[in-house]
N, C-alpha and C positions, 0 to 999 in steps of 0.2 A: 456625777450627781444625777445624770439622766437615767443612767441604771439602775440606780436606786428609786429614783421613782416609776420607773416600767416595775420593778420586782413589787413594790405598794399597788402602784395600780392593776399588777395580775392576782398579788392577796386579797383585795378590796373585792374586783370581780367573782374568784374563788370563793369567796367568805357568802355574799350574797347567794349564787348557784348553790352552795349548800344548804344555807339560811332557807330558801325558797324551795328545797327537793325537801325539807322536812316542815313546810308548813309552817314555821316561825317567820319568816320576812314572806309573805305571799308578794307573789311577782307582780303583782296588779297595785301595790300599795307604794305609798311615797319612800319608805325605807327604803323599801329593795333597789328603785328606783335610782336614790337619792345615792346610795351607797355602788351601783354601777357607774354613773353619772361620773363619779369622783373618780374613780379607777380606770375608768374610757378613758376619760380628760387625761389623765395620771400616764396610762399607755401611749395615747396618741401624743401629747408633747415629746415621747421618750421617740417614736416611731419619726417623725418628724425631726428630730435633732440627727438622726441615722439616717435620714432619707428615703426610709421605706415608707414611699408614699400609697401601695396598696394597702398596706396595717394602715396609715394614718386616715385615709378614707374611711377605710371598714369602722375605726374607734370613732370616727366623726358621726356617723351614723348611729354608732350604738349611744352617744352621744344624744342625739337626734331623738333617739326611741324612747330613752328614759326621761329626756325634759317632756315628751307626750305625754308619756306614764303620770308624771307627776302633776302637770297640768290638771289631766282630766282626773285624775285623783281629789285634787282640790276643790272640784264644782261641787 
């Protein structure tokens, strides 16, 4: 089950970095955001079940970045 959602949360990631290189999700907006958000979480639980705690770090952070993003998107 955990590999299936690492494979959702690197499509989610995937999906957004493209959405974002052609200007349809801009990277600075809740979507983009909101949709890394979910696929970090998505990774890191998968990273974390396998004990790769430098990936589970790293996704924590990115994690960390997009809940900013969206924050200060909302003001």
């Amino acid at each position: 089950m955990f590999d299936v959602l690492g494979w959702i949360g690197a499509a989610l990631i995937l999906a957004a970095y493209f959405q974002a290189s052609r200007n349809v999700w801009p990277a600075h907006r809740s979507l983009n955001a909101s949709v890394n958000l979910v696929g970090a979480a998505l990774l890191a639980s998968n990273a974390l079940h396998r004990g790769a705690f430098p990936n589970f770090g790293l996704e924590i952070i990115f994690c960390l970045i997009a809940i900013r993003v969206i924050y200060l998107d909302k003001k």
